[in-house]
N, C-alpha and C positions, 0 to 999 in steps of 0.2 A: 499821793500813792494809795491814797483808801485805807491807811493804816491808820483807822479813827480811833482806838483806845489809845495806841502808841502817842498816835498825835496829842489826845488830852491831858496825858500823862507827863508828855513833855511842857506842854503849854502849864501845867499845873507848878512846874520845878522853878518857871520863870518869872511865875505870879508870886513864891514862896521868897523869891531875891526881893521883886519888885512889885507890890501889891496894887500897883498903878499903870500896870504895863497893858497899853492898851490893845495890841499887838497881842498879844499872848492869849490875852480874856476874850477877843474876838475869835482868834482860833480854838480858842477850847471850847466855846461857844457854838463853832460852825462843826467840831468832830461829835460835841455831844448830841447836837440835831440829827445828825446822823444816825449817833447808836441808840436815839430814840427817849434819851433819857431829857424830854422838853423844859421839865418846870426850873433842872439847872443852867438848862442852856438860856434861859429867860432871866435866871438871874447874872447870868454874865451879859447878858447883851443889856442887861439895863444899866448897870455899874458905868458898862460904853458909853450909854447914852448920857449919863451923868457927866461922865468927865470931859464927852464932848458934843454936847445937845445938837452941835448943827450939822453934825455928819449923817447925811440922808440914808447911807447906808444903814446905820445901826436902825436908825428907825423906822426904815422897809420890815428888818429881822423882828423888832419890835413886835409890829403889827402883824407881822407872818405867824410869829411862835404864839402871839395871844390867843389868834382863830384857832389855830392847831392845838391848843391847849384846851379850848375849850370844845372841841372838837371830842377830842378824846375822854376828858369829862363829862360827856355827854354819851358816850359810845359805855365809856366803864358800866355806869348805873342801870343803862341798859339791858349789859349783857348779864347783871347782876340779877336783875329780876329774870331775864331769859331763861337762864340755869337754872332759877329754881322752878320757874314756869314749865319745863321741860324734864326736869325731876318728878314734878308732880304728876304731868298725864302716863308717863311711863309708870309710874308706881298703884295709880289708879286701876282698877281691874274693871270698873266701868268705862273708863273711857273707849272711845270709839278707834279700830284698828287703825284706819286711814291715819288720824292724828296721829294716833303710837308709832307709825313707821316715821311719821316727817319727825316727830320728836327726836325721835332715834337717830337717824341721819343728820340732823342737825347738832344732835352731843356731837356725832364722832369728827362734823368738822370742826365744830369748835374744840374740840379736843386738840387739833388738829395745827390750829393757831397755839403762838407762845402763850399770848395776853390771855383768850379762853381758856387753854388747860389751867393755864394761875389760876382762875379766878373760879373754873370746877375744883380744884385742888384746895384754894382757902374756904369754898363754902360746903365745905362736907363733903365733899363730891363723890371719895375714895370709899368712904362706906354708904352712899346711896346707891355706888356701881356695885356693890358688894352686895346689895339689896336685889338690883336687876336679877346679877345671877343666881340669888337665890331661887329667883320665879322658876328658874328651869327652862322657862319659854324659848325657845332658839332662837328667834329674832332678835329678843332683848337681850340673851345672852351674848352674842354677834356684836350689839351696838354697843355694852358695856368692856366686850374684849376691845375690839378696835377706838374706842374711846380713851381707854386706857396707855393702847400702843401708843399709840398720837401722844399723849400727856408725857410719856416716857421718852420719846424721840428726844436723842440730842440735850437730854437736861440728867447729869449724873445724878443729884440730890434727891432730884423728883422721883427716877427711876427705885432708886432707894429708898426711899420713903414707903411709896406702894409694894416695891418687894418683901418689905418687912411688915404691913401691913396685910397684905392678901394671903403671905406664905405661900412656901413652895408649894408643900401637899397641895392646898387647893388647886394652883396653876396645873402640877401634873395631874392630877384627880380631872381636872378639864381638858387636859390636851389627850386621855387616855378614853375619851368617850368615842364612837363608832361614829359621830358625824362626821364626815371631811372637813368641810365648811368652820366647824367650831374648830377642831384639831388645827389645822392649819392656820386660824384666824390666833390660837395660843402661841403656836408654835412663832409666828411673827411676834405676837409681846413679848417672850421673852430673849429672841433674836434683839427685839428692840433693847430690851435691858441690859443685854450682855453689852450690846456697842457703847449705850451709856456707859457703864461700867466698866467698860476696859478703856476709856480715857476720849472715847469720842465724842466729846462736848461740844455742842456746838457753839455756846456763848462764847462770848470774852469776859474773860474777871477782870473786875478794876476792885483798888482797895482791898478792902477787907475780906470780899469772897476769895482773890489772890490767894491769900495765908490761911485761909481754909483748903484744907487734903483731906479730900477720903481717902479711906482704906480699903478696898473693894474687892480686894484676893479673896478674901475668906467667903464674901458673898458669891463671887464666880466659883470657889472650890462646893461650896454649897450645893448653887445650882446642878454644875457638872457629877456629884454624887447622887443627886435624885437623876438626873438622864440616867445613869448606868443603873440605878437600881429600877428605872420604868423600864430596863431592857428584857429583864428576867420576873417582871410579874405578871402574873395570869390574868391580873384583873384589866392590863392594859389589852386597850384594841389593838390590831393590826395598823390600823393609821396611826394611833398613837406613838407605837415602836415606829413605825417607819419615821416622825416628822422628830421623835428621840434623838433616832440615829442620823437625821440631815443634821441636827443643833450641834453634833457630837463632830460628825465629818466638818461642818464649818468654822467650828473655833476651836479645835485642841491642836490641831496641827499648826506650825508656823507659815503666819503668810510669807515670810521673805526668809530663805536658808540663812543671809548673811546674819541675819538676828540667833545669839547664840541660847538665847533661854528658851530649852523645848520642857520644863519643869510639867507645861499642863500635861504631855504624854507618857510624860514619867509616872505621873497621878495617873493616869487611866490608867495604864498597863497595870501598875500596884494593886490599883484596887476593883480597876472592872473586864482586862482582858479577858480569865475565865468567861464572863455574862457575858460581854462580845462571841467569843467560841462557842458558848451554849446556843446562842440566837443562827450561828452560822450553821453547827449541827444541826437544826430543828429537820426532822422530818416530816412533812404534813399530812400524811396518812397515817403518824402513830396517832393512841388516844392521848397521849401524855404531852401532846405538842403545842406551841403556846399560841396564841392567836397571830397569824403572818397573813401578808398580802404577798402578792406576785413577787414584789419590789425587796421586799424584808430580807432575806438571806443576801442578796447581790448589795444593799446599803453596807451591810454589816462587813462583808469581804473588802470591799471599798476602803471604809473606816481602818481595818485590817493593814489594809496596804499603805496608806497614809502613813497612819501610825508607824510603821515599821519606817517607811521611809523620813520619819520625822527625824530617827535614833542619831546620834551623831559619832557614835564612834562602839568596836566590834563587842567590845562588855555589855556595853545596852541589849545589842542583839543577838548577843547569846543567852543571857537573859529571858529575853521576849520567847527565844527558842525554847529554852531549857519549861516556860510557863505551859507553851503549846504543847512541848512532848510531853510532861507530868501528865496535862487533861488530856491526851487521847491516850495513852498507856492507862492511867487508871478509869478509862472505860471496860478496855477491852475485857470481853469477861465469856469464859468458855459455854457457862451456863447460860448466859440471859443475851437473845438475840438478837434484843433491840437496842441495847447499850454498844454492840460491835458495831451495829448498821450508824449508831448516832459518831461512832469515831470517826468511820470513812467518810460520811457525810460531812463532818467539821473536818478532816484532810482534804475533802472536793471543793469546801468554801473557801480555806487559805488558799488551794493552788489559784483560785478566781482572784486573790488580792497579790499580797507579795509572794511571787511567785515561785523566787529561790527558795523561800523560806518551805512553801508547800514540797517543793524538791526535795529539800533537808530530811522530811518529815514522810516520806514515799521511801528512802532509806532507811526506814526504821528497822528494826524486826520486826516481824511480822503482818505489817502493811500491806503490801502487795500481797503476801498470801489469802492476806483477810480476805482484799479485794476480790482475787479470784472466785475461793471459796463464795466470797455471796455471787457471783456470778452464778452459778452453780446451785445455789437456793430453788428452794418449790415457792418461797411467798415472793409475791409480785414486788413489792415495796424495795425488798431485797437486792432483786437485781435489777431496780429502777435506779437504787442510791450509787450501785456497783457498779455499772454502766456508766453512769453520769460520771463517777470518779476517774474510772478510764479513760472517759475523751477529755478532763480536763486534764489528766496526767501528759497526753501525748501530745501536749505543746511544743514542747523543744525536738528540736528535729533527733539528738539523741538519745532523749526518751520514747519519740516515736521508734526511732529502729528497734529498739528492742521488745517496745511493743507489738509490732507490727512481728519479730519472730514469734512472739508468745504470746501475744491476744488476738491476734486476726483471728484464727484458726474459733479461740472462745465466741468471739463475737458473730463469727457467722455460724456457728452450732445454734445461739441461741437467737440469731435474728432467722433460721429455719425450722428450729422447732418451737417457738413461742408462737402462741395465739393471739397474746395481746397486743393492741397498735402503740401502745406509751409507750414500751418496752423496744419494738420494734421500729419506731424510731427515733429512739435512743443509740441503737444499738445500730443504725446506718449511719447516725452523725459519726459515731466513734471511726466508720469505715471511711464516712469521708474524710476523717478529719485524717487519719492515717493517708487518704490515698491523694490525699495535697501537700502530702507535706514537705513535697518538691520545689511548693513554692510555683510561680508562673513559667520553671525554667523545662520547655517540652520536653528535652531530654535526659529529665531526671523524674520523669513519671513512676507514681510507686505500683501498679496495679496496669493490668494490661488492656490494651487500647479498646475505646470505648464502654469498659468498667466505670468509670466514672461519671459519663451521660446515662446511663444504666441510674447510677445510684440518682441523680440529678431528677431525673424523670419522675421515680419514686420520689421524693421530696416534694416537688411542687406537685405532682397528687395529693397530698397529705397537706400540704398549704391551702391547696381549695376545698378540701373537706371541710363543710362548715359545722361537720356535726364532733369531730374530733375537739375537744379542750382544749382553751388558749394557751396554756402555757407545755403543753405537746407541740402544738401546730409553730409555736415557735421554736422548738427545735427543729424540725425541718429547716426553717430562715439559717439557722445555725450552719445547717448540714451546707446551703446554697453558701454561707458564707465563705467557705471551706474550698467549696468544688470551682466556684463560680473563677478560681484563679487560672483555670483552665478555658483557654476561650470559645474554647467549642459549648462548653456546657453556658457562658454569659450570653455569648448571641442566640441558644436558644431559649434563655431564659428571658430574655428581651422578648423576643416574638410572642411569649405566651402573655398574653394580656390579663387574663384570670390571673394567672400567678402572681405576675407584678402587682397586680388592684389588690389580692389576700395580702400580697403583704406591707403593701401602703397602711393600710385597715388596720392590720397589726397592729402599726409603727401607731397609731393614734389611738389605740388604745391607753386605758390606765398602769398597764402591765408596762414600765420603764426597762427591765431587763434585755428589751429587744432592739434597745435601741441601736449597742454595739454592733450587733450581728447585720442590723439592716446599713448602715452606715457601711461597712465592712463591704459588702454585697454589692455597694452600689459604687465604692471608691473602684471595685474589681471592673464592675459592666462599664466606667470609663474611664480606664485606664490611667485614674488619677494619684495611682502612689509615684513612688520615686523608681525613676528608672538610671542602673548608673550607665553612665556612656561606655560602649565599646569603642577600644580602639585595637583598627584591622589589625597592626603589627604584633599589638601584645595576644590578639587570638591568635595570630598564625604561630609566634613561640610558643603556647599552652598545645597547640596541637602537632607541634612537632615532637614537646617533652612528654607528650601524649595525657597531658592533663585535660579533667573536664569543662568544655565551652556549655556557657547558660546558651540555649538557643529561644531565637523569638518564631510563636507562632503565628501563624501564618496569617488569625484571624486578628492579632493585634497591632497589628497594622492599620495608618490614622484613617483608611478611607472607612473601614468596617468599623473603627469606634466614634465617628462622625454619626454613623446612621444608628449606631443603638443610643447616642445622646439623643438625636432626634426621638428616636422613638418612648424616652423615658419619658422624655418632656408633655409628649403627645398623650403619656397615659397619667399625669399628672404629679411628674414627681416632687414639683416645686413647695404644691400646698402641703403637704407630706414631709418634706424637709423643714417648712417654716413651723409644724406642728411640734417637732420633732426638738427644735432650738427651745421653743418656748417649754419644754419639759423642767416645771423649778424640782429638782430632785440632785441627788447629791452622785446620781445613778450617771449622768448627764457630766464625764468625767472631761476635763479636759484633753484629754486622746479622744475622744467623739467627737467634740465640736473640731478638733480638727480635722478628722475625718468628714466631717461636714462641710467644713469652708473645702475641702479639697474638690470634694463633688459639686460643688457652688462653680468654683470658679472653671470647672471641666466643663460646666453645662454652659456658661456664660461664655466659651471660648468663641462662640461666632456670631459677629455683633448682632445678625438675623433674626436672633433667640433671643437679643436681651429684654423684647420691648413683655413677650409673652411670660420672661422672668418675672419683671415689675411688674406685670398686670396679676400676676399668681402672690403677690407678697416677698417677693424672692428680696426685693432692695433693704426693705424693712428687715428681713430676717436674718440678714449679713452683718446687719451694726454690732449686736453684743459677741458675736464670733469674732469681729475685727477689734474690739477692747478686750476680750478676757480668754484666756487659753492659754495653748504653747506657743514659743514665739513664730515656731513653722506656721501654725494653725492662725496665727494674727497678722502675718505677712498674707498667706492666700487669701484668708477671705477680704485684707485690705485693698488685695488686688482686682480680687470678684467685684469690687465697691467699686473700683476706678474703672475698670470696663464699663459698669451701668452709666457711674458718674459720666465717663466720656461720652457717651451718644442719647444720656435721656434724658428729660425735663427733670429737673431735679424736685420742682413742684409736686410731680406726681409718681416720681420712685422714690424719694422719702419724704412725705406731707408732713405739716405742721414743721414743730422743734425739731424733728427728727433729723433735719438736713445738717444743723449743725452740728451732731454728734459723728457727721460723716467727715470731718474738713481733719480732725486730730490723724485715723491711720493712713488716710488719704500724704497727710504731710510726713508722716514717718516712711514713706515707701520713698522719699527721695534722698533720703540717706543714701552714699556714694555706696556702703556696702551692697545694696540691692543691686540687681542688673537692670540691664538696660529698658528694656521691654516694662520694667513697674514702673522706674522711672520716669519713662514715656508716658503709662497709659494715665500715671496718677497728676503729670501734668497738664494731661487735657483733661481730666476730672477738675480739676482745680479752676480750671480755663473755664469750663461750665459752670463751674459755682461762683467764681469770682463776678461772673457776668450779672449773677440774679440779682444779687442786693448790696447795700455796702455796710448790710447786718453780717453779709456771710463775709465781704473783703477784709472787715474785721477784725471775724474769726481768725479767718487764714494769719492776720499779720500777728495775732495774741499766739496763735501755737510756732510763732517763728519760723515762718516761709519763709520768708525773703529771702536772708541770705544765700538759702539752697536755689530759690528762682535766680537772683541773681549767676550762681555759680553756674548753670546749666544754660545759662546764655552765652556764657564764653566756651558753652563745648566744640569740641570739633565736628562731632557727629550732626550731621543734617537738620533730622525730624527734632531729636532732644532738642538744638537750641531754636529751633523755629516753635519748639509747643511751648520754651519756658520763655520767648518771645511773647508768644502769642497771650499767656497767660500773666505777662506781666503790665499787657497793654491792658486788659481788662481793671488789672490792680492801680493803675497810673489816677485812675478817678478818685481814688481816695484821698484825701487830705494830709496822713501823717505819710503817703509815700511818698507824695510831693513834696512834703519837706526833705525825705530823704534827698531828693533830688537836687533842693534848693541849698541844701548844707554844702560848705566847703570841702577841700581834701578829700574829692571820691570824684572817679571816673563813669560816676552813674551816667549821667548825660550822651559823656565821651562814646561811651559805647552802644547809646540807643542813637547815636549822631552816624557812627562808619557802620552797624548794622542797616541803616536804611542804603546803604552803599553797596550792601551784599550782592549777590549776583541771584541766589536764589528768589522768588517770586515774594513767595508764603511769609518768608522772614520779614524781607523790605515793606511788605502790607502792616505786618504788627507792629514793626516797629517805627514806621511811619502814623500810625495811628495812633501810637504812645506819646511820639514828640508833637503832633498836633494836638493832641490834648493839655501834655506840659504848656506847651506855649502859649496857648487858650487860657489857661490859668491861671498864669505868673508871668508878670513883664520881665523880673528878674530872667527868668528861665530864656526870655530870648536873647535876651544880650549872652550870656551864658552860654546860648548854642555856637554864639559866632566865633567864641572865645575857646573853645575845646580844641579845637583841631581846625590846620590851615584848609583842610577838603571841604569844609562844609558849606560853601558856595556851589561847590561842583558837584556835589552830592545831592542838593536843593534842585539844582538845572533834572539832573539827572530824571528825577523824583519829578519833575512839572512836566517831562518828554515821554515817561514812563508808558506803553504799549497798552498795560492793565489799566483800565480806570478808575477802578480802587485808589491803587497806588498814585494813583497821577493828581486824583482829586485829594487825597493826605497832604500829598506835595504840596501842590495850587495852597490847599488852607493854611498851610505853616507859613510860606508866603505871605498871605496876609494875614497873621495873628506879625509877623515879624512886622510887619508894614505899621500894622497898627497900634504897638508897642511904642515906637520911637520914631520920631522926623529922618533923625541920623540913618539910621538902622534904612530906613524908606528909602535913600537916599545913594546909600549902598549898592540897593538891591537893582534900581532903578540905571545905576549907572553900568549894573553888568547885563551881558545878554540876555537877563532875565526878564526884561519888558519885551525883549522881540517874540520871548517862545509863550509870555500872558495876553503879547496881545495878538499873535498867531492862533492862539486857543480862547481870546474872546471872538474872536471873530468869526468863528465855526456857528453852523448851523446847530440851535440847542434840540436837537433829537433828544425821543425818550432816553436811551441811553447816555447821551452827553451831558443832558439837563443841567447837574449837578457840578461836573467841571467846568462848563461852560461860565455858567453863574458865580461861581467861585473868581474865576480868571477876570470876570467883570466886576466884582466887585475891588478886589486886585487894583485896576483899572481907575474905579472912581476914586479910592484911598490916593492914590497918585496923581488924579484932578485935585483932591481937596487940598493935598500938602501946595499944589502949584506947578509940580514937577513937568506934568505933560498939559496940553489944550487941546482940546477938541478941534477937528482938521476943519470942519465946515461951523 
């Protein structure tokens, strides 16, 4: 079972009775070989050899564990000088660059290994690396973080050791410096620590480490109080806060709701919510503003929303409220007008997280007046923050209506007498965002017809402006997100080529904030959200009781969003999406990626497009969408996979390892809950992988196919049991299926025996290709075929007469795998009809075509010479 401590554990308990037991001492022997621990497993194997010198076994292990010991005694001393050898040219300031870099790269993999991190860890290592980053040099700084990560991976003790030795300060003092590269290279060590630390070990304890516990809370409370205080310091950079706030979004929240201890969110909200809300208020046009990237305000509302939605019960989150409302009430302040602006601005960034919570808080007093009033301001910044707060406000369709009686009116004063473009389109997103807030349904349009291709138009102008700011030009994208639910204004935003390319460009940019909005944009141009079914009867009641019917228009209908998939595809939306998944930011929310596999599997719907998919990256970029998301978002893109999977080499839409990370969602889409159609496509995805290796048949049978293959062979539906057919004949090559086969008490056989029986083509080919290979394998297995069921002689004729020669030649060869199995079994075969229809079809002319059954049917023939059965006429 590969449970090797388990196993030596035991084997120790039975040595402890019986200090002779030879039995026991060889398997603890063979588990210790294993976990690598040689010089004990050498001394068990020699005890073996003692008490029983002539057993060749022990003395193969003997000689095996000797060279491996000295092997690795050899490798130790090595690496011993290595490490310092590699210490020394790094710390040298003469030595020559070239060596510096290979030195460098070779700490971090040795780091990298268990044996080398030990062996940098016992020879100083921790304050030599401490010495790198003294130098300041980015290279060496780089090789001594990543050297360090590696050392921390997977080893609690270790991770702790150098935590307590490098200190926090240092570590944030380095993740707060303006290089990406360093920042982010920190930002991973102490990701790495935290996993250590919260119990992700990756050893096995045996003995005495057992009974040693850390205590690691105080250390993780630690950690997490220097992030919240790197949120609100000046001295931190912009990257710095930003890879803060990814550490913070990663581990305070609960991975699994059913886990009841949310204690780490209870600790932030106590003690770093305010720093959270200040980082969301920032303004970046004040002088007083801390250093942010694009990405900064949007990580922090994220973390926001988490959190809230961490809370578990309505004390908590009155709480969290009662926090929020103190710090924007004690902003507001009649006199000082950048203290109001920093309120609205921290109300614009909660409504970006949890949502209701920003609602609660739009109720305030004086809120929305505030809002207005800066509307209404002479300083720009003013009515950039006030604007921005309005269109996040009019999210909900009843806050839009009552926006839309009392802000339209403001927002087009001030989108016709402003000069400035930030402002202006600001202040059109707001209008679009109001004039969609019908949703895709035509007849509940808020603004009158063609107003909205108006605003549209405007937008992707301001999209291809190359000289307007990135994070302006992405509002526009915003504005398109809005509109584009209208399908007049997506098919003509399709057509526009420039537009679509500005904001592919966007989307790859460093600025993550954009990514919702393009996602959004592109789920609209193909018509990839959910649509609920109408049914005629309950429209013709709603229009008799004179209620409102959602009407479809005209342009979204499948032939018009057929040709704007084509045309995304055409302007390259694949590489653009693949960019887009690979975003590591915490911006990058589970609602995107499945926004993402939505659009994935729209563009994959006609199998035409798939090959230009895979040549674009598209099959690669669907794997971590199908492991990690919402489970809507990990169903589609599963199913995106099983379309590639079903018609393309798998060699080359996921190369290398990569293939087998596809076989896992591929086997959850045939869960009975799915319908039919995933169930289908994920069976012939299966059917092409099963085919390539019997690395990947495997996979399949370790993530528990079978039984679901099996089940879908007894379906009634057509295509399903013909692909879980066809997919099980490819799995029949394998060895532990065939035992399935060859075990008792199961109708395995039985039913791959009356499937060749079927009347369908497709079915009787697979499943005739499954039992010629069973029976090619295992004598057992023919006797077995004869014994299932009284048809299977007539089912055999059937299969030798067969029209297809596929089928015909499956037949012929089970014939003679049965022939050649057993005299009996020949004897059988020989006395029923079945020699007049072998040797009617040896006797046929072997044409290209026939070749193969021809020869078959003759060999048939000579098996039945050799037993005696028949003679030669002449």
């Amino acid at each position: 079972m590969e449970s090797y401590a388990q196993a030596a554990s035991d084997a120790s308990k039975a040595i402890d009775i019986n200090a002779s037991d030879i039995k026991a001492l060889f398997r603890r022997c063979q588990a210790l070989e294993q976990l690598g621990k040689l010089d004990q497993a050498f001394k068990d194997v020699q005890r073996c050899a003692t008490l029983e010198p002539q057993n060749r076994n022990f003395q193969e292990t003997l000689r095996r564990l000797n060279s491996s010991i000295h092997e690795k005694l050899h490798v130790q001393f090595s690496t011993d000088s290595r490490v310092q050898k590699m210490f020394e040219i790094l710390l040298d300031e003469n030595s020559e660059a070239e060596k510096r870099e290979k030195a460098a790269n070779n700490l971090i993999v040795l780091g990298r290994e268990d044996a080398g991190a030990e062996k940098i860890f016992q020879n100083n290592g921790v304050a030599l690396l401490l010495q790198l980053l003294d130098t300041k040099k980015p290279e060496l700084v780089l090789a001594a973080i990543r050297t360090l990560s590696g050392m921390c991976s997977g080893h609690q003790a270790r991770a702790m050791a150098i935590l307590h030795t490098i200190q926090m300060n240092c570590i944030c003092g380095w993740m707060a410096v303006e290089e990406e590269e360093i920042s982010r290279a920190v930002c991973n060590l102490l990701q790495t620590i935290i996993d250590a630390l919260s119990g992700e070990d990756k050893r096995e304890h045996r003995g005495k480490e057992e009974a040693l516990v850390l205590d690691t809370k105080k250390d993780l409370k630690l950690i997490t109080s220097h992030l919240l205080d790197m949120l609100v310091n000046k001295k931190v950079s912009g990257q710095g806060r930003d890879q803060a706030l990814n550490l913070l979004n990663k581990n305070i929240p609960r991975k699994d709701l059913a886990d009841h201890d949310n204690s780490r969110t209870i600790y932030v909200i106590e003690n770093g919510l305010r720093k959270i809300l200040k980082v969301v208020g920032q303004v970046p046009e004040q002088p007083s503003c801390l250093p942010l990237t694009d990405n900064t305000r949007m990580l922090a509302s994220i973390l926001l929303n988490k959190l809230y939605d961490d809370l578990r019960c309505d004390p908590e989150r009155d709480h969290f409220r009662k926090i929020c409302e103190e710090y924007i009430t004690g902003k507001f302040d009649p006199q000082n007008m950048d203290k109001n602006v920093h309120a609205i601005q921290t109300v614009s960034g909660v409504l970006q997280g949890p949502f209701d919570l920003g609602n609660q808080l739009l109720g305030m007093k004086g809120v929305m007046e505030m809002m207005v009033a800066l509307c209404g301001s002479d300083r720009e910044q003013d009515q950039l923050v006030a604007v921005e707060a309005l269109i996040h406000a009019s999210t909900k369709l009843s806050r839009a209506t009552f926006i839309i009686t009392n802000g339209v009116t403001l927002l087009k004063d001030i989108y016709k007498t402003t000069k400035n473009e930030r402002i202006k389109i600001r202040t059109l997103v707001g209008l679009c965002k109001l004039g969609s807030a019908g949703g895709t349904d035509y007849g509940l349009r808020q603004f009158a017809e063609g107003s909205t291709e108006k605003l549209a138009k405007q937008c992707r102008k301001w999209l291809c402006n190359a000289n307007i700011d990135g994070r302006t030009r992405r509002w526009a994208v915003e504005g398109l997100a809005y509109l584009t639910l209208d399908a007049d204004v997506k098919d003509d935003f399709v057509q526009d080529i420039p537009a679509l390319q500005a904001m592919f460009e966007l989307a790859k940019t460093s600025d993550k904030t954009i990514l919702y909005s393009v996602a959004t944009t592109l789920v609209n141009c193909t018509n990839s959200y959910d649509v609920k079914e109408v049914i005629p009867e309950l429209v013709q009641l709603a229009k008799f009781s004179k209620q409102h019917v959602p009407e479809e228009h005209p342009k979204d209908k499948k032939d018009f969003v057929e040709k704007r998939v084509k045309r995304l595809l055409k302007a390259g939306v694949i590489s653009t999406l693949a960019c887009m998944v690979k975003a590591d930011s915490a911006i990058l929310t589970d609602q995107t990626k499945e926004l993402l596999a939505r659009v994935f599997l729209a563009l994959c719907d006609n199998a035409r497009d798939r090959g230009t998919i895979v040549a674009q990256g598209g099959g690669k970029a669907l794997i971590p969408l199908a492991i990690e998301g919402t489970d809507v978002g990990k169903v589609k893109a599963a199913h995106a996979l099983a379309k590639i999977a079903a018609v393309s080499n798998p060699d080359i839409a996921f190369p290398g390892e990569r293939v087998y990370e596809v076989v896992r969602p591929l086997v959850r889409l045939l869960d009975t809950q799915r319908d039919g159609l995933q169930n289908y496509e994920a069976l012939l995805g299966l059917t092409n992988l099963s085919g390539r290796s019997d690395k990947l048949r495997q996979k399949i049978i370790k993530e528990k196919a079978l039984p679901d293959i099996e089940n879908y062979m007894f379906e009634n539906h057509d295509q399903l049991r013909q692909a879980a057919t066809e997919c099980m004949c490819n799995m029949v090559v394998n060895k532990e299926v065939q035992e399935r086969f060859l075990a008792d008490g199961n109708d395995r056989l039985k039913l791959v025996v009356l499937l060749c029986g079927e009347d369908d083509d497709k079915v009787q080919n697979a499943a005739a290709g499954a039992l010629a290979m069973l029976t090619a394998a295992h004598k057992k297995l023919c006797h077995k075929m004869t014994q299932v069921t009284s048809q299977w002689l007539e089912i055999l004729q059937r299969l030798c007469l067969h029209d297809r020669l596929s089928v015909q030649h499956r037949g012929i060869v089970i014939a003679y795998n049965l022939m050649a199995a057993d005299q009996e079994l020949a004897k059988k075969l020989v006395e029923s009809e079945l020699l007049e229809i072998l040797t009617f079809v040896g006797k046929q002319e072997p044409d290209e075509k026939r070749k193969q059954v021809v020869e078959a049917a003759r060999d048939c023939l000579i098996k039945c010479m050799d037993y005696g059965f028949i003679k030669p006429f002449s």
